[in-house]
BAGULUM-308182 format. One record per residue (C-alpha): residue in one letter; x, y, z. Coordinates in steps of 0.2 Angstrom, whole numbers, plus 5000, padded with zeros to 4 digits. Layout:
AXYZ ...
This chain:
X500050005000 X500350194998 X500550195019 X502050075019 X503150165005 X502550305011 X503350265029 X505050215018 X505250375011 X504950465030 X506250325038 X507650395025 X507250575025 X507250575045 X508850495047 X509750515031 X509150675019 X508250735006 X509650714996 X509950525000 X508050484996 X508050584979 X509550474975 X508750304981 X507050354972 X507950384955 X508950224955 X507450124960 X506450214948 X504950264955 X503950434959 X504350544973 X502850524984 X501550394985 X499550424991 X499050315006 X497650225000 X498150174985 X498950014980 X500649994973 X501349854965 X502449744976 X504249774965 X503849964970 X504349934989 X505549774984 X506449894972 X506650034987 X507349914998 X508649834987 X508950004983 X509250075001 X510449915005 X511649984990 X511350194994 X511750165012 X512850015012 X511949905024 X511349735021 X509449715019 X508949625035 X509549775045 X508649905034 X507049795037 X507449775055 X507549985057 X505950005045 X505149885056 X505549985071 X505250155062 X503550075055 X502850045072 X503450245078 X502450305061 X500950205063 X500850285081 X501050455075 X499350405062 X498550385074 X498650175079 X499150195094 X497550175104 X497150025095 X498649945097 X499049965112 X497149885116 X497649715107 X498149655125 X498949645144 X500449585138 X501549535122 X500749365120 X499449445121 X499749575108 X500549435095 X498949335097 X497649445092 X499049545080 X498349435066 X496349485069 X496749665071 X497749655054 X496049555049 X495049695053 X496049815045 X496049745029 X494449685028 X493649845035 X494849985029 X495749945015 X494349825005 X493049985006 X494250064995 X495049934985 X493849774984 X494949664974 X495849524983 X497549564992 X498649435002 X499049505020 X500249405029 X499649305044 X500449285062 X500049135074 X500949105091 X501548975104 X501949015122 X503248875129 X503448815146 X504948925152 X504149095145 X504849085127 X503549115113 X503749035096 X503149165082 X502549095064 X502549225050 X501649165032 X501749295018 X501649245000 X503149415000 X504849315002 X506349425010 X505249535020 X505349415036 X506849555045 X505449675048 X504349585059 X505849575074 X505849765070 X504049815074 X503849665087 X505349735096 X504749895097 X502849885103 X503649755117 X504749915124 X503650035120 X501849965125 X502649835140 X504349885146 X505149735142 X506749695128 X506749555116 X507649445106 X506949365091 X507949265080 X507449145064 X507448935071 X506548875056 X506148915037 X505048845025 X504048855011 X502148765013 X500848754996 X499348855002 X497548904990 X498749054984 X500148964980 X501748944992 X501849045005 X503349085017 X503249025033 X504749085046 X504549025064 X505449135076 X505949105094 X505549245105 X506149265121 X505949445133 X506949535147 X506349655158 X506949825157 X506549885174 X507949985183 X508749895199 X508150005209 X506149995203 X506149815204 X506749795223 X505549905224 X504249825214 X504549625221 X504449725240 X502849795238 X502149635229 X502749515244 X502049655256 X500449625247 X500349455248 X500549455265 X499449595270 X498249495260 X498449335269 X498149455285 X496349495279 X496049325272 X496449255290 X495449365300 X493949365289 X494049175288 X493749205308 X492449315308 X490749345304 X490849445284 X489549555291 X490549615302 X492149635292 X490849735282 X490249885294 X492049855302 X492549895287 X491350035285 X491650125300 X493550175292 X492650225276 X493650085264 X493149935256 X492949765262 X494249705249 X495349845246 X496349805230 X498249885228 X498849925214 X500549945210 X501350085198 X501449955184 X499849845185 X498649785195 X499549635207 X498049555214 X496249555214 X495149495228 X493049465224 X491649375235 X490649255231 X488949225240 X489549215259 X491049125253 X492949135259 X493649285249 X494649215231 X496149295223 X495749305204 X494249265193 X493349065194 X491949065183 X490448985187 X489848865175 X487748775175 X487848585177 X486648585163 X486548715149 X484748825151 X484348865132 X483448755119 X484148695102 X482848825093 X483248965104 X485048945101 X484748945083 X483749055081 X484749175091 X486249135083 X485849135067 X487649135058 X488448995068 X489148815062 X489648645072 X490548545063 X491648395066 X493648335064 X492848265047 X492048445042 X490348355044 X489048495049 X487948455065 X487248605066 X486848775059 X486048935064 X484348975056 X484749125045 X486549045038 X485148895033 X484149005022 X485449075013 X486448895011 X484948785010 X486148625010 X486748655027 X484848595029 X485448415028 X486348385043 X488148275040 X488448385023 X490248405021 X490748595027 X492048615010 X490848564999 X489848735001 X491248845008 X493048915005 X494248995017 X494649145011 X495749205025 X496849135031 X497249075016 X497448885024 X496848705018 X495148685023 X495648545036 X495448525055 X497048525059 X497548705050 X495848785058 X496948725075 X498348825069 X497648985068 X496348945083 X496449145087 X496249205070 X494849285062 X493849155049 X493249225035 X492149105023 X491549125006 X490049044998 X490348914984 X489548994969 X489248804959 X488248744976 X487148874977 X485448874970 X485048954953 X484349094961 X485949164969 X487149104955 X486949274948 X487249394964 X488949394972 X489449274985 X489049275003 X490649285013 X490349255034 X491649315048 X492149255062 X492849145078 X493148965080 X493148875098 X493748715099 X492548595109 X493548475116 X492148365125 X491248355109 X492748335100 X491748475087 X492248645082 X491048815083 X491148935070 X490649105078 X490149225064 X489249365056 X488749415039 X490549505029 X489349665024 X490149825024 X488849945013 X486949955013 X487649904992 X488349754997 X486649685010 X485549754993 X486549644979 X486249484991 X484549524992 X484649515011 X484049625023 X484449705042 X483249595049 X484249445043 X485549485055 X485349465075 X484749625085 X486449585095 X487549585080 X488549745078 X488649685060 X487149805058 X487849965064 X489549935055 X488449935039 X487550095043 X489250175050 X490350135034 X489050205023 X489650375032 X491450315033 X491550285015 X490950475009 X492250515020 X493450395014 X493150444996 X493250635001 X494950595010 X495550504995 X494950664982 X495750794995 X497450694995 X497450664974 X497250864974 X498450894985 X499950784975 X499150874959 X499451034967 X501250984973 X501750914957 X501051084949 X501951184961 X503651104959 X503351144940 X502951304943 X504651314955 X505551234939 X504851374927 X505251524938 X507151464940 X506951464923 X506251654921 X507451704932 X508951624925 X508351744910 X508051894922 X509651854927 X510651864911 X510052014907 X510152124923 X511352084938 X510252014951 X510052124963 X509452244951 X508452114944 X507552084964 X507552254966 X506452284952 X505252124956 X504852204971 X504352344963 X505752464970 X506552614962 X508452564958 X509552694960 X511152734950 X512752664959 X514552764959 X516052664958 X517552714960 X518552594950 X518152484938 X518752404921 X517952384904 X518152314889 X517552314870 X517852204855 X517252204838 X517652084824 X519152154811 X518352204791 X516552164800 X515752284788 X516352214773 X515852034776 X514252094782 X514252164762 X514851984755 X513851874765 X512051824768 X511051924784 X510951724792 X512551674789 X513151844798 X511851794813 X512751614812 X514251674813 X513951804828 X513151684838 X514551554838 X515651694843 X514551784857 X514151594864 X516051564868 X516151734874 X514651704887 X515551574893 X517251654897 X516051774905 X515551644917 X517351564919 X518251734923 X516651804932 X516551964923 X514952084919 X514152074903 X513552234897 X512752224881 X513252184861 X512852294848 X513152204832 X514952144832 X515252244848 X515652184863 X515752254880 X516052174897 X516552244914 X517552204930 X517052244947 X515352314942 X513952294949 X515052184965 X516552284967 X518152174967 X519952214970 X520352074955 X519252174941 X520852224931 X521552034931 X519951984928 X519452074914 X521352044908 X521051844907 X519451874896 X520051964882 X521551824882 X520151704881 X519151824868 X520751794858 X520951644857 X518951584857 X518851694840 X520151564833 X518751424832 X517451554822 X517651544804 X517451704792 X516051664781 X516651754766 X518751674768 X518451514779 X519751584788 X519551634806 X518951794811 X520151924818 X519452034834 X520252184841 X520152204861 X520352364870 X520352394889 X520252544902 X520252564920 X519352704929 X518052754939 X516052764932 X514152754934 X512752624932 X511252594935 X509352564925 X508752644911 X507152624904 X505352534908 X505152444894 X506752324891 X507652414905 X509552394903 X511052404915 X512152544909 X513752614913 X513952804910 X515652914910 X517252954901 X517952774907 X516752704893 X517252814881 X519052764881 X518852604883 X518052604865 X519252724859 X520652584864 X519652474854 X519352584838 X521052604839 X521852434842 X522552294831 X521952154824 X522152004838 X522852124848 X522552174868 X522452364867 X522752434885 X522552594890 X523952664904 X522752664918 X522452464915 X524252464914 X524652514929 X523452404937 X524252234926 X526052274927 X526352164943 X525052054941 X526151924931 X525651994914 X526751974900 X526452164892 X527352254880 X527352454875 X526452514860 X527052704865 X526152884860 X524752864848 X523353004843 X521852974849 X520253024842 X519353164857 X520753124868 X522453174859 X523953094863 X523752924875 X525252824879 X524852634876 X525152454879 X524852264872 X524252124882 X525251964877 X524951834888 X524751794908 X526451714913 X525751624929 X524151524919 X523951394906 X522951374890 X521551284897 X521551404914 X521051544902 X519751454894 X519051354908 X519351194902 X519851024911 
C-alpha cells in the first residue's frame, strides 16, 4: 500500500536526507511520493529496499529490521496507537490477536476502498513452558521476514517495558490455496527492562501484598463477613481493598455468595445448559458445528436460508464453503493452527441454487472454539457486509441479522465512513496534483529568472520584482572592455544576413561562457560589439585581472569562428580601460543595465584603435596589470580620436596560467 512506502520514504528522509531519498528514488525508479490508499505494486517497495541496502551500504535484514521499528513509531504517529496498544495485557497477548486486528483492518479499511483480493500476511503464536514464545510468520512476499523482529521489538518496549530477542529457528515453504507461502518460525524470548532499583521496589511491595492479603483472608475466615463489612465501613474503605502497583494491578480479591474471599476470577459454569436447540438457533443465526471430518451437525437458522444444504445435517462443510482467509487448507488440523484467527468463509457459487448464481457470494466472519468434550468445532460468525450495496446485491436484509450483531451498525456506519473515505482519497489526489504543479511552477520560475538574470545583475533584477525604484550606483574603480570583429562591415556586404547571425552567435556563445569562467559583467552587444566589465555591479579588487584573462580568452575563442566569406578565422580587436563610472537602469520597457562616463568612452576608443588579435590597453589598466604576472609590451604615444595623445600598451599573455586555465577547460 501507499502507507508502507509512504513510511520508507519518511524512515530515509528522517535519518538520512532529502538528498539520499532523491537518490534511492531515482535508481529504483519510482515517483517521489505515494498516496495512502492506494495500491502499489509489490516490486515498487522490493525495488526501494534493494535500493536502500546499496545507497546506504547496509545489508537488507538490517534495513528491514530499522523499518520495522520506524513502522511501528509512524503507525503511532497516524494515529494506531489506541488500537494497538488495546490488542492486550501483555506481548502474547498482543502477538495473538496481531493477526485479527490486521484482519479487521484489511477487511474493513482497506477492502472499502479497493475490493479486489489482496494477500495479507498471517501471524499465529505458541507460548512454551519456560516463557519463550514461538512466532509463525506466512506471507506469499519472500525476503520481507527481518521486519517483523523490527515492529515486534518495538511495541514489546514501548507498550510493555520489556526487551526482546527474536531470531529465525525454522524456514519453510508450505503450498497453500494462493500458491506457496513463506512460513518463518521465530523464537522469541523477553527481558525485563525495569531499573534495579524499581524492581526491589516492585517484588517488596508485591510480597508486602501477599501478606497483608493473607492478614485479611485469616481474619475474615474468623469472623462473621458481616462484620468485616460495617467494620470495614466504619473506616470508610472497602471490604476488599485492591492495591495496585505503579505497573499493573498485582492482585484481585472478589466474593462469592458468603464464601471465603478468592484471589482471581473462577467462573461459574450450569451443570446443565438452560437454552433449547431452537432458541439457540434462532438466536444465533450465523453459527456452524462441525466435526474433525467437516461434517456439519448443526447450523444457525438464517445461515440455513441462505445455504439451504446445510439443511441436511452430515453435509460435508468444503463442499459449500472456502476459506478465504487465512488462506489455509480447509482441514481440522489448519483451523487448530490459527485457533485465534479471524475466519472468513466464502460461499461456493456451483452449490448454490440458481437463484443466487447470479448475485455475488456470501462471505461470513468469524471465531472458532474448539469443543473438546464433543470433539466438534464452533464457528462463531456474522454476515461479511460492509455497505447497505453489498446487503441489497444479496437480496438480504437487516432483519436477517441478530438484534445483537454489531454487523448491523458497521453497515450503517461505513456507509458514512465511506463518503468520508472517498472525500479523504479526492482531497489527497488534489493535494499531489497541486504539489506536482507547484514543483513545476518552481521549475519554470528558475527558469524566468535564470533569463532575468542574464539580462540584469540580480539584485537589480529583485530590486525591480519588488517593485522598488533602483537607484544609480558610483563606483569608484572599475574595468571595461570592448571588442568587435576585424573587416565586419565588409563581410556583412559579401555574406547572407543568416549566415552573419550564424556566425555572431557562435562567437558571442563562447564569449558568454568566458563570462562565466572569469566571472566578469556582461554589458550588452551591439552587432559585432562587445562590452564586458570587471568589478561592476560587486566591486572586486581582482576586476583588472579579471577582465585581463577574458579578452586572452576572447582571443583565442575567435580562433574556432570561421569567416563566412574566407573560411578563415575571424580576427577581433580587444581594447581595455580602467577608471571609475556610473550604472544603473534605464528604461521601463526592456530596461538595461548601463554604465555612464568617460571610462566607457576610452575604453571604446582603445578598441577603435587597436590591432587586429591584439589586447589594446590603456595606461590606467596598465598600471593596474604590470605586477599582476602579465606578459605586456609598450605600443608607445598614439593620437587618439577626442582624447589626443594616450600612451599605450599590448596584452600578450598571463605568465602564471595555462591554455586551458584561460578557457575553463579540464
Amino acid at each position: 500500500y501507499g502507507f508502507i512506502n509512504t513510511c520508507l520514504k519518511s524512515l530515509v528522509v528522517e535519518k538520512y536526507g532529502e538528498e539520499t531519498w532523491e537518490k534511492l528514488r531515482l535508481q529504483a525508479g519510482v515517483q517521489d511520493s505515494f498516496l495512502t490508499f492506494e495500491v502499489y505494486k509489490d516490486e515498487i517497495t522490493m525495488q526501494l529496499v534493494d535500493k536502500a541496502c546499496k545507497v546506504l551500504g547496509v545489508p537488507a535484514d538490517t534495513v528491514l529490521r530499522e523499518f520495522g521499528k520506524y513502522f511501528f513509531e509512524f503507525c503511532k504517529r497516524s494515529g494506531y496507537d489506541h488500537m494497538l496498544r488495546t490488542l492486550g495485557g501483555n506481548l502474547y497477548e498482543f502477538i495473538e490477536n496481531l493477526d485479527a486486528l490486521h484482519s479487521y483492518l484489511f477487511w474493513f479499511w482497506f477492502c472499502l476502498v479497493f475490493p479486489q483480493e489482496m494477500n495479507a500476511p498471517s501471524f499465529r503464536v505458541e507460548k512454551n513452558e519456560d516463557g519463550s514464545m514461538h512466532l509463525h510468520y506466512y506471507s506469499d512476499r519472500r525476503g520481507l521476514c527481518h521486519i517483523v523482529p523490527g515492529i515486534i521489538g518495538a511495541a514489546a518496549l514501548d507498550f510493555f517495558n520489556i526487551e526482546i530477542s527474536m531470531k529465525i529457528v525454522n524456514q519453510t515453504e508450505e503450498e497453500e490455496r494462493t500458491g506457496k507461502k513463506e512460513h518463518i518460525v521465530f523464537l522469541v524470548t523477553q527481558n525485563p527492562l525495569f531499573p534495579c532499583k524499581e524492581r526491589n521496589e516492585f517484588s517488596s511491595s508485591s510480597r508486602c501484598l501477599v501478606d497483608s492479603e493473607k492478614q485479611v483472608e485469616n481474619q475474615l475466615n474468623k469472623e462473621d463477613l458481616e462484620k468485616a463489612k460495617n467494620a470495614n465501613g466504619d473506616k470508610g474503605n472497602s471490604v476488599c481493598p485492591v492495591k495496585k502497583s505503579h505497573w499493573k494491578t498485582l492482585r484481585g480479591i472478589i466474593t462469592l455468595g458468603k464464601g471465603k474471599l478468592l484471589r482471581g476470577f473462577d467462573p461459574v459454569y450450569p451443570k446443565s445448559l438452560w437454552i433449547d436447540t431452537k432458541t439457540f438457533c434462532n438466536g444465533l443465526p450465523f453459527h456452524m458445528v462441525f466435526d474433525k471430518e467437516l461434517k456439519v451437525k448443526q447450523a444457525g437458522v438464517s445461515i440455513q436460508k441462505i445455504v439451504p444444504g446445510l439443511q441436511t445435517m452430515g453435509i460435508c462443510l468444503d463442499q459449500y464453503f472456502r476459506i478465504v482467509h487465512p488462506e489455509v487448507p480447509f482441514t481440522i488440523s489448519s483451523i487448530q493452527k490459527f485457533i485465534n484467527s479471524q475466519f472468513v468463509f466464502q460461499t461456493r457459487r456451483e452449490m448454490m441454487p440458481e437463484s443466487w448464481k447470479e448475485r455475488p457470494m456470501l462471505e461470513l466472519r468469524g471465531q472458532m472454539m474448539w469443543m473438546e468434550s464433543l470433539q466438534c468445532m464452533l464457528y462463531l460468525c456474522s454476515p461479511l457486509l460492509r455497505t447497505l450495496h453489498e446487503l441489497e446485491e444479496r437480496q438480504m436484509h437487516i432483519a436477517d441479522i441478530a438484534p445483537h450483531d454489531v454487523t448491523r451498525d458497521l453497515i450503517l456506519l461505513n456507509q458514512q465512513r465511506l463518503a468520508e473515505m472517498e472525500l479523504s482519497n479526492q482531497l489527497e489526489r488534489k493535494k499531489e496534483e497541486l504539489r506536482i504543479l507547484s514543483k513545476h511552477l518552481e521549475e519554470e520560475k528558475k527558469k524566468t529568472e535564470a533569463l532575468l538574470y542574464a539580462m540584469l545583475p540580480q539584485h537589480v533584477a529583485n530590486q525591480l520584482k519588488e517593485g522598488k525604484r533602483v537607484e544609480a550606483g558610483e563606483f569608484k574603480e572599475c574595468t571595461i572592455l570592448f571588442s568587435d570583429v576585424v573587416t565586419f562591415t565588409n563581410i556583412c556586404a559579401q555574406c547572407e544576413p543568416i549566415q552573419i547571425v550564424l556566425m555572431l552567435n557562435s562567437m558571442y556563445l563562447r564569449f558568454d561562457r568566458l563570462t562565466t569562467v572569469h566571472d566578469v559583467y556582461k554589458v550588452e552587444t551591439i552587432g559585432d560589439a562587445y562590452m564586458v566589465v570587471g568589478g561592476v555591479p560587486v566591486p572586486v579588487p581582482t576586476h583588472a585581472e579579471r577582465v585581463a584573462n577574458f579578452a586572452l580568452g576572447m582571443i583565442m575563442a575567435a580562433k574556432g569562428v570561421q569567416n563566412p566569406v574566407s573560411g578563415n578565422p575571424i580576427q577581433i580587436r580587444v581594447g581595455i580601460h580602467t577608471g571609475p563610472v556610473l550604472a544603473g537602469v534605464v528604461g521601463e520597457k526592456m530596461p538595461r543595465y548601463c554604465l555612464f562616463g568617460d571610462t566607457v568612452n576610452i575604453a571604446s576608443r582603445m578598441e577603435s584603435h587597436g590591432v587586429p588579435s591584439k589586447i589594446h590597453l590603456s595606461s590606467s589598466a596598465y598600471q593596474c596589470l604590470k605586477y599582476k604576472n602579465f606578459e605586456i609590451t609598450e605600443r608607445g604615444e598614439i593620437e587618439v580620436k577626442g582624447k589626443g595623445k594616450m600612451h599605450t600598451y599590448f596584452l600578450i599573455r598571463n605568465k602564471s596560467a595555462t591554455e586551458n586555465e584561460i578557457m575553463g577547460r579540464p
